[in-house]
C-alpha positions in Angstrom: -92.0 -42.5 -82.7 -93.8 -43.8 -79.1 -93.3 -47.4 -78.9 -93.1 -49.2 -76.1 -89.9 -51.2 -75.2 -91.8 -54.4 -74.4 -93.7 -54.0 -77.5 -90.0 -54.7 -79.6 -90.0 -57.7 -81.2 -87.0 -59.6 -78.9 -87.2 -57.2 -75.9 -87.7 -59.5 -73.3 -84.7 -62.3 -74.9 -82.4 -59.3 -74.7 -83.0 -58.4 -71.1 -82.5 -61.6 -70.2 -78.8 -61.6 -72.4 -78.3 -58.0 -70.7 -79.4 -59.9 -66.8 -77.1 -62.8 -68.1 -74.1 -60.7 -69.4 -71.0 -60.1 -67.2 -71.1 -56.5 -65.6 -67.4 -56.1 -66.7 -68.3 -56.0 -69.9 -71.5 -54.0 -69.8 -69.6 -51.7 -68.1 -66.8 -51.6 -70.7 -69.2 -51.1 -73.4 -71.3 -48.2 -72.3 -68.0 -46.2 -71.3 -66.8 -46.8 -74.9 -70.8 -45.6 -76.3 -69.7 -42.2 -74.3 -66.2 -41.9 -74.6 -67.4 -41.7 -78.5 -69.7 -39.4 -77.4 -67.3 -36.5 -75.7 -65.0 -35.5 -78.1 -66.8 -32.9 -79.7 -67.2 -31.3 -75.8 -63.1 -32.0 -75.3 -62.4 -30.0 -78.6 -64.5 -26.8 -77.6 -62.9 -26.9 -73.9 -59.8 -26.9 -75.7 -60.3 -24.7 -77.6 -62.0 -22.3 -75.6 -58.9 -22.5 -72.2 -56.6 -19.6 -71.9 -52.9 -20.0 -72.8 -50.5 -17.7 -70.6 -48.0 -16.0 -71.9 -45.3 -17.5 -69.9 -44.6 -20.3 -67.8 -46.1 -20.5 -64.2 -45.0 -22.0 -61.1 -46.9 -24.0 -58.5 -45.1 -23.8 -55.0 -45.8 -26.2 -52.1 -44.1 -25.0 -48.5 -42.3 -22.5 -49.9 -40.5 -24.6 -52.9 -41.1 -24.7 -56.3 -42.5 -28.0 -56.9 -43.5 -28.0 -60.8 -43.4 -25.4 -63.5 -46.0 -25.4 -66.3 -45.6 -24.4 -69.8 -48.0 -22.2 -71.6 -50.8 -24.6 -73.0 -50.3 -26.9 -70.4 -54.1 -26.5 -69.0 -55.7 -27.2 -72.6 -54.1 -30.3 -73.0 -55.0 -32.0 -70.1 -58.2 -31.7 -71.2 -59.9 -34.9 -71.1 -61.7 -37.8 -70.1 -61.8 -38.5 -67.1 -63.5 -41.6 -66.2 -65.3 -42.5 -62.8 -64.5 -45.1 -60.2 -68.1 -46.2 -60.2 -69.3 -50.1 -61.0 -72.3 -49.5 -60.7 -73.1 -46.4 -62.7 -70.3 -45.9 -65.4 -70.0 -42.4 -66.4 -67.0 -40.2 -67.8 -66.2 -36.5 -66.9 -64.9 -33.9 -69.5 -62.4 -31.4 -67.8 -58.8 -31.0 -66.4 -57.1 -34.2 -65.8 -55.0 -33.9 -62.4 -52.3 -35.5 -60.8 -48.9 -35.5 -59.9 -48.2 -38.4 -62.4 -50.0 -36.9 -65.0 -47.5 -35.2 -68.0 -49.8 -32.3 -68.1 -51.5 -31.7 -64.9 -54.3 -29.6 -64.9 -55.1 -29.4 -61.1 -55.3 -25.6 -61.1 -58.3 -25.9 -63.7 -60.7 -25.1 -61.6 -59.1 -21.7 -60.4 -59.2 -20.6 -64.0 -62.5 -21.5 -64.8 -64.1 -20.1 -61.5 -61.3 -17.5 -60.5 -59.3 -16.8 -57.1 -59.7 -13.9 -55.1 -56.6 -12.6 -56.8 -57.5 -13.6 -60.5 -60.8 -13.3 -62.4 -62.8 -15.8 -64.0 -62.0 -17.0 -67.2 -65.0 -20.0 -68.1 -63.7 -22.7 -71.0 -65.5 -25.7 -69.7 -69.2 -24.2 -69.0 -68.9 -22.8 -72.3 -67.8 -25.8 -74.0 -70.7 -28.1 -72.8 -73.4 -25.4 -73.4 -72.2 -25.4 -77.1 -72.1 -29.1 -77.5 -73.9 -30.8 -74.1 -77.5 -31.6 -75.9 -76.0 -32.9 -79.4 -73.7 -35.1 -77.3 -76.7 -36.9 -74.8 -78.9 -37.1 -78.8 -75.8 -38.1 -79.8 -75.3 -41.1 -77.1 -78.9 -41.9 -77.1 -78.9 -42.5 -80.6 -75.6 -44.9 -80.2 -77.0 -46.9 -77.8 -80.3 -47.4 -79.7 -77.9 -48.2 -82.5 -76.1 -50.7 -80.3 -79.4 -52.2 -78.9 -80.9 -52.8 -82.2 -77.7 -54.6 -83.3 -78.0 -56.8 -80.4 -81.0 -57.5 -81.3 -80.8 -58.5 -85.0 -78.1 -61.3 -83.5 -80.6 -62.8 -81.2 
């Protein structure tokens, strides 16, 4: 179906609420639209990331500074949401961070390889098996979403 957006009965009253609304809360409200969207991409990286056998150590000037159990990598798989006001968008991958309970800094080594360690790919995989049902997925939500605004104007 080809209709034009200016052709929509209300079009033009909505872009004016959307003009009118605070950015905080457009902002809010697409990250929730494709928060709902990544799930199905976080549960294929999951499943897809190698679990070693035993626990590893990650060293830092010569000291042990944290040891990871196996599985740690898969779960801190997830969102990870961008700084961004003006363009709101969320990442799927390793979460990182020193604060985080399971850091998954070393992520990237695993999915690309070192010199010393081959490549192992979980996220690549991942979004190939569920990257175009999750942008038909989000365009259909926020269709979904428009036309609700729309029926309340």
């Amino acid at each position: 179906m080809n209709v034009k957006l200016e052709e929509i009965e209300g079009f033009d009253k909505l872009q004016r609420e959307l003009k009118r609304a605070d950015d905080k809360v457009k902002r809010r409200e697409l990250l929730k639209l494709i928060r709902s969207t990544t799930r199905p991409t976080i549960q294929a990286a999951r499943s897809r990331a190698p679990i070693s056998s035993e626990p590893h150590e990650r060293y830092s000037g010569g000291q042990v500074v944290r040891t990871y159990d196996p599985g740690n990598l898969r779960r801190s798989i997830g969102n990870i949401t961008s700084k961004s006001r003006q363009y709101p968008s969320i990442l799927v991958g390793p979460r990182a961070g020193a604060k985080k309970k399971n850091d998954g800094f070393y992520g990237h080594f695993v999915e690309f390889g070192t010199v010393n360690q081959p490549a192992q790919p979980f996220m690549k995989p991942a979004y190939e098996s569920t990257g175009q049902g999750a942008s038909r997925t989000l365009a259909d939500k926020v269709a979904k979403k428009i036309e609700k605004i729309l029926t309340k104007l």
